[in-house]
ChimeraX commands (.cxc) that place a marker at each C-alpha (Angstrom):
marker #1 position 37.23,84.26,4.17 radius 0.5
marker #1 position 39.24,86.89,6.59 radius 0.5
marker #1 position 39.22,83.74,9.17 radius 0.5
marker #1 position 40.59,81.51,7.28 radius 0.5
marker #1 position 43.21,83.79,5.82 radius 0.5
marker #1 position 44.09,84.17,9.56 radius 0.5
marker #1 position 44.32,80.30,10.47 radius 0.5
marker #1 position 46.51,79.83,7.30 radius 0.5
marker #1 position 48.96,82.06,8.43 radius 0.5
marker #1 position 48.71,81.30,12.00 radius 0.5
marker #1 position 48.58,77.44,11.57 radius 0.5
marker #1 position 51.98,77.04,9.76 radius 0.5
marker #1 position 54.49,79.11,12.26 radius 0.5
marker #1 position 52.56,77.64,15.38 radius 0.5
marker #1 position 53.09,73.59,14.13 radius 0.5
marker #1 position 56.56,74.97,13.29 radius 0.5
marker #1 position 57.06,75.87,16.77 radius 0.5
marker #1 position 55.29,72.72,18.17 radius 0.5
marker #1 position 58.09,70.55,15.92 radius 0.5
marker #1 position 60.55,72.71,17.48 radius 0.5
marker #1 position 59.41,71.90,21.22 radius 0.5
marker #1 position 59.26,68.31,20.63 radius 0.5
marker #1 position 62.58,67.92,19.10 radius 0.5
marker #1 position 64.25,70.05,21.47 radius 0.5
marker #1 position 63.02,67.64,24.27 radius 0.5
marker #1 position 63.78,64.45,22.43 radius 0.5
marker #1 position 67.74,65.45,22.37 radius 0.5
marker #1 position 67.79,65.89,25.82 radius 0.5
marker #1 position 66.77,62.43,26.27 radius 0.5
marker #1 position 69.23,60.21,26.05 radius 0.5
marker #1 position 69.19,56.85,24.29 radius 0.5
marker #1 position 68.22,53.96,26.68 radius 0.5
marker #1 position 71.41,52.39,26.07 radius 0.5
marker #1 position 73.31,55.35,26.43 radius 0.5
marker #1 position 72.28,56.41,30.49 radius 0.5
marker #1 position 75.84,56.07,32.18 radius 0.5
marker #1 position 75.52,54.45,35.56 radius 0.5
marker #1 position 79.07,53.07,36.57 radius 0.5
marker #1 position 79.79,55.83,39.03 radius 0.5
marker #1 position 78.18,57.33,41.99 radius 0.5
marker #1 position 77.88,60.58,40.38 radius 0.5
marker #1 position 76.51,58.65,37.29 radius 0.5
marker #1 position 73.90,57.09,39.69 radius 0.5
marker #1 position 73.25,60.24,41.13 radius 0.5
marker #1 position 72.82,62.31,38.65 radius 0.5
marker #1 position 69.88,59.97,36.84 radius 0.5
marker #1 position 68.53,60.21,40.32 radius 0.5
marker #1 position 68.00,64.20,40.08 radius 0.5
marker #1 position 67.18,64.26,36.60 radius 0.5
marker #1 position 63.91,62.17,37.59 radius 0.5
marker #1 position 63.47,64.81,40.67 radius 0.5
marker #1 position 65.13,62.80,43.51 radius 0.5
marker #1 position 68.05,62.99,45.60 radius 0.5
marker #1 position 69.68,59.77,47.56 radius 0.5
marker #1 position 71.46,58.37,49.98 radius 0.5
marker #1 position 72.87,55.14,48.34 radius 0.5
marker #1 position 72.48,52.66,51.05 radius 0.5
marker #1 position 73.90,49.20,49.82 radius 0.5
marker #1 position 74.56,47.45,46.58 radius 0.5
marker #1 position 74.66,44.13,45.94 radius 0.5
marker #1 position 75.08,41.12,42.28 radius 0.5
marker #1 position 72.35,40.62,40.67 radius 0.5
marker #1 position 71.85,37.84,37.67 radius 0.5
marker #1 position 69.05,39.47,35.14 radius 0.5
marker #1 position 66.72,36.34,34.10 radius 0.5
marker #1 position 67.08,34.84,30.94 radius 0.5
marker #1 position 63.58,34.59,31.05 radius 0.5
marker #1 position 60.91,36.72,32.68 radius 0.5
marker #1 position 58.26,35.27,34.51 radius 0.5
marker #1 position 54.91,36.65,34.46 radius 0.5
marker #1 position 55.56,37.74,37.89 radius 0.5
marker #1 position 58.01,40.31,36.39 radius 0.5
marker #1 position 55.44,42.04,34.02 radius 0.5
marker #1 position 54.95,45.21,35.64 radius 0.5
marker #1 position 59.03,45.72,36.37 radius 0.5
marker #1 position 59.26,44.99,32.96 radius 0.5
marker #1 position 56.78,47.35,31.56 radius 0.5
marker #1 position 58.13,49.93,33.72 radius 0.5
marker #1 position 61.62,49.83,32.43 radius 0.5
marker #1 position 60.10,49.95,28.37 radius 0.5
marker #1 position 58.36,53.03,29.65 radius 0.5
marker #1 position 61.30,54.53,31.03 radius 0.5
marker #1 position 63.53,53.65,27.79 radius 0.5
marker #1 position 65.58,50.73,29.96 radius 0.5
marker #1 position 67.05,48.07,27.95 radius 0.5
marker #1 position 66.56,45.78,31.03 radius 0.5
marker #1 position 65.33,42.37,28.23 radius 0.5
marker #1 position 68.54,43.41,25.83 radius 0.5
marker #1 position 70.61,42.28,29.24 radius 0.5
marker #1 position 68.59,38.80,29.88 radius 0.5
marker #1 position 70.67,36.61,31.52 radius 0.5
marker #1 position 73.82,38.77,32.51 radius 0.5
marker #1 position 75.42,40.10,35.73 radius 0.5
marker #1 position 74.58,43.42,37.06 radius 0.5
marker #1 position 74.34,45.38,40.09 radius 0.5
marker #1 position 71.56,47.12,42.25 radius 0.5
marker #1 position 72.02,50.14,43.99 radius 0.5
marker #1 position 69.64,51.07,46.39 radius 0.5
marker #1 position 69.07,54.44,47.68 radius 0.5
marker #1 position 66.62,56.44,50.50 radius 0.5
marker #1 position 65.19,58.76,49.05 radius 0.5
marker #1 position 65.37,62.10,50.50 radius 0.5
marker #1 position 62.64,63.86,52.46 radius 0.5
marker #1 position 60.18,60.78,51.33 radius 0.5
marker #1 position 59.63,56.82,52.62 radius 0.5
marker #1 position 60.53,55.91,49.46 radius 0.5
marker #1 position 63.56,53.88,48.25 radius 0.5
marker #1 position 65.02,53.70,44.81 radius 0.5
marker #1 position 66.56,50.80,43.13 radius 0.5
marker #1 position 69.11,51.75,40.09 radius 0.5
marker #1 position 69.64,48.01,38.17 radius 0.5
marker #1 position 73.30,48.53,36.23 radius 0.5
marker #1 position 75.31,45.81,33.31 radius 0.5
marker #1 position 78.01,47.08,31.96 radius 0.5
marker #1 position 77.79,50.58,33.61 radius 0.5
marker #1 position 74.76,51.21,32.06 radius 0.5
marker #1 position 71.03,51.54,33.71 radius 0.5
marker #1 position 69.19,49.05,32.68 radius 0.5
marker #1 position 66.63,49.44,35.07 radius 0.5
marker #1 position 64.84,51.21,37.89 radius 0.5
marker #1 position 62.31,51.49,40.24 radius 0.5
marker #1 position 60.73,53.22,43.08 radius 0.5
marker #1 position 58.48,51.93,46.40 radius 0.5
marker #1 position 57.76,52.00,49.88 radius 0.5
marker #1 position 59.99,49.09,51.97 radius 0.5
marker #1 position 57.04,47.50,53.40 radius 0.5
marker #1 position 55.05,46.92,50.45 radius 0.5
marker #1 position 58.51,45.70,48.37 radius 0.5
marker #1 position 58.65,43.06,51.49 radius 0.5
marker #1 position 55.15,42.34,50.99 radius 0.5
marker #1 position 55.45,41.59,47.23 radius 0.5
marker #1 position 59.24,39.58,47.80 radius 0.5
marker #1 position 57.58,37.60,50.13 radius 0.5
marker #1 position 54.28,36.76,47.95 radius 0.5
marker #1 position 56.85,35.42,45.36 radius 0.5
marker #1 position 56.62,38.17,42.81 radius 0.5
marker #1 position 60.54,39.32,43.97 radius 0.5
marker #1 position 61.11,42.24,40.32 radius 0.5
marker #1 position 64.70,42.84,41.04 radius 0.5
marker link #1:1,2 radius 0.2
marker link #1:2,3 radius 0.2
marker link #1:3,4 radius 0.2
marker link #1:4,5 radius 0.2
marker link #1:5,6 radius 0.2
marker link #1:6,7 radius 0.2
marker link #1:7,8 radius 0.2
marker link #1:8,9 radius 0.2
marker link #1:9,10 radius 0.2
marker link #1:10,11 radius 0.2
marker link #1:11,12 radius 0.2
marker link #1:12,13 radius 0.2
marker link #1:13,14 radius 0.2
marker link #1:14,15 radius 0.2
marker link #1:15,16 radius 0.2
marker link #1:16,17 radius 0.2
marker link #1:17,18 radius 0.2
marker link #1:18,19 radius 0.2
marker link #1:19,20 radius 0.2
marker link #1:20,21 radius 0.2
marker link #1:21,22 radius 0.2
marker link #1:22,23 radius 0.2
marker link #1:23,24 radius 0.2
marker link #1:24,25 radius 0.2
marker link #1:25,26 radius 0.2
marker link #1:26,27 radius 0.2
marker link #1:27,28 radius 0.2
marker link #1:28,29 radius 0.2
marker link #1:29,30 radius 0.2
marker link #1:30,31 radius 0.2
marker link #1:31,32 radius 0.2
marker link #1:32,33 radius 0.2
marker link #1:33,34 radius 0.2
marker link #1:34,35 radius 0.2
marker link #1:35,36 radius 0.2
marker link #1:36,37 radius 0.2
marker link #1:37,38 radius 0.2
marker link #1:38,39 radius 0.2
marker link #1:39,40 radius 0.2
marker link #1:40,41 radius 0.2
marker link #1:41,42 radius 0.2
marker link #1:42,43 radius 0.2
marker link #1:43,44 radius 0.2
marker link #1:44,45 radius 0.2
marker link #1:45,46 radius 0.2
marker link #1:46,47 radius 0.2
marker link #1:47,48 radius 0.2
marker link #1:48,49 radius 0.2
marker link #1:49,50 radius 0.2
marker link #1:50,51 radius 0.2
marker link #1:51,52 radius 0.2
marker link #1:52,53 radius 0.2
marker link #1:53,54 radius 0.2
marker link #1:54,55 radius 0.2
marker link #1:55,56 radius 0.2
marker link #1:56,57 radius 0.2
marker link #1:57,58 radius 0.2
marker link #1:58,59 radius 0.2
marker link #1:59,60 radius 0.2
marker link #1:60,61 radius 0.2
marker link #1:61,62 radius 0.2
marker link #1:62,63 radius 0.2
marker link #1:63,64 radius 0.2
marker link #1:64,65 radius 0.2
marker link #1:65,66 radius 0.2
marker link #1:66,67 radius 0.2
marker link #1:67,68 radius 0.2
marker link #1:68,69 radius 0.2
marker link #1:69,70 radius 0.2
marker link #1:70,71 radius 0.2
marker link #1:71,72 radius 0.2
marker link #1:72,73 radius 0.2
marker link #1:73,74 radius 0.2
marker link #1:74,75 radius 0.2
marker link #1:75,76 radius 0.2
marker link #1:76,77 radius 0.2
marker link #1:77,78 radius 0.2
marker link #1:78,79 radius 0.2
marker link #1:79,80 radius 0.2
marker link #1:80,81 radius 0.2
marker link #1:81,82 radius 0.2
marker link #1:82,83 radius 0.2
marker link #1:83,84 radius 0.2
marker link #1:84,85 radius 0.2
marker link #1:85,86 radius 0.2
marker link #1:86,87 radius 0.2
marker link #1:87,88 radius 0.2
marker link #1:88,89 radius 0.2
marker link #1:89,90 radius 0.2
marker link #1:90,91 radius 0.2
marker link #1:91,92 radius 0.2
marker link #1:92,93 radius 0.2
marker link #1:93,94 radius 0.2
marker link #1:94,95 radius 0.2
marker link #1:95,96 radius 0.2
marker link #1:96,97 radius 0.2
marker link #1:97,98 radius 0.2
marker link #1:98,99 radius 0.2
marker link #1:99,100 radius 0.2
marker link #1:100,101 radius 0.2
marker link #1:101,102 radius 0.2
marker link #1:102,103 radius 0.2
marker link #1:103,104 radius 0.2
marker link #1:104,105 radius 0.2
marker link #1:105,106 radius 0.2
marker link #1:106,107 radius 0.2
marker link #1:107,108 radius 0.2
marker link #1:108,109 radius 0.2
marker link #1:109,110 radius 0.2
marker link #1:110,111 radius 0.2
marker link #1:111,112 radius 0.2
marker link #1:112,113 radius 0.2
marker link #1:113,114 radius 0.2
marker link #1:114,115 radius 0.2
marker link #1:115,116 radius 0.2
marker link #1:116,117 radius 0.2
marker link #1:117,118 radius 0.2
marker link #1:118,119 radius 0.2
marker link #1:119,120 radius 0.2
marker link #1:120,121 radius 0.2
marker link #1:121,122 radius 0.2
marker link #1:122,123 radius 0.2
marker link #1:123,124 radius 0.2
marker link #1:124,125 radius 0.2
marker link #1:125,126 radius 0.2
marker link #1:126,127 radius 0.2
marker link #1:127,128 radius 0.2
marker link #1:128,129 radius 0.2
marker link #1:129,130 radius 0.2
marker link #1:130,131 radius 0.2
marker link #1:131,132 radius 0.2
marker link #1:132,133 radius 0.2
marker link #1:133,134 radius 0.2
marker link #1:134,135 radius 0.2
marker link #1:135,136 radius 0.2
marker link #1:136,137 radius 0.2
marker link #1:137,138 radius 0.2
marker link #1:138,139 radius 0.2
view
């Protein structure tokens, strides 16, 4: 009986605290469609929040498809799982930025509409050439 006096008043503050933690985190998210990207800064800061700084090394127009191909699965996963509205901009005009990232091989590619970020993704250059030239091109 003593143990599960203690649990019942353990159990209540501790889920309390649990709520607490997860809400906390959740506003410091912000909404998928709310991730400013129509400066450098912008672009830069998104970068660090996700642990990375960058050298931005070219841009260049992009068309979003109106339809993805099953080639585009994965890039199109990845962007649901990172809270990118990339399919809520299918078939308008954007932007990719593409960065070095610092102290790694790895490049970054920020996808903007409307400065917003719509999408994003990381890789090595030689297995992005590999994949563009297999005819599964995700950006």
């Amino acid at each position: 009986m003593k143990n599960f006096l203690k649990y019942l008043l353990i159990l209540p503050p501790a889920l309390l605290c649990c709520i607490a933690v997860i809400l906390s985190h959740q506003k410091k998210q912000p909404a998928a469609d709310q991730i400013q990207a129509a400066t450098e800064s912008d672009r830069s800061a998104w970068l660090m929040l996700q642990g990375w700084n960058g050298e931005l090394l070219y841009s260049r127009p992009v068309t979003v498809p109106e339809e993805f191909p099953e080639s585009y699965a994965e890039y199109v996963n990845l962007q649901l799982r990172l809270r990118l509205p990339l399919e809520q901009y299918a078939g308008r005009h954007g932007v990719v930025y593409t960065y070095q990232l610092e102290n790694s091989d790895l490049y970054a590619e920020l996808l903007t509409a409307d400065g917003m970020l719509i999408g994003a993704q990381c890789y090595y250059p030689e297995e992005h050439i590999t994949r563009n030239m297999k005819g599964h091109k995700i950006t």
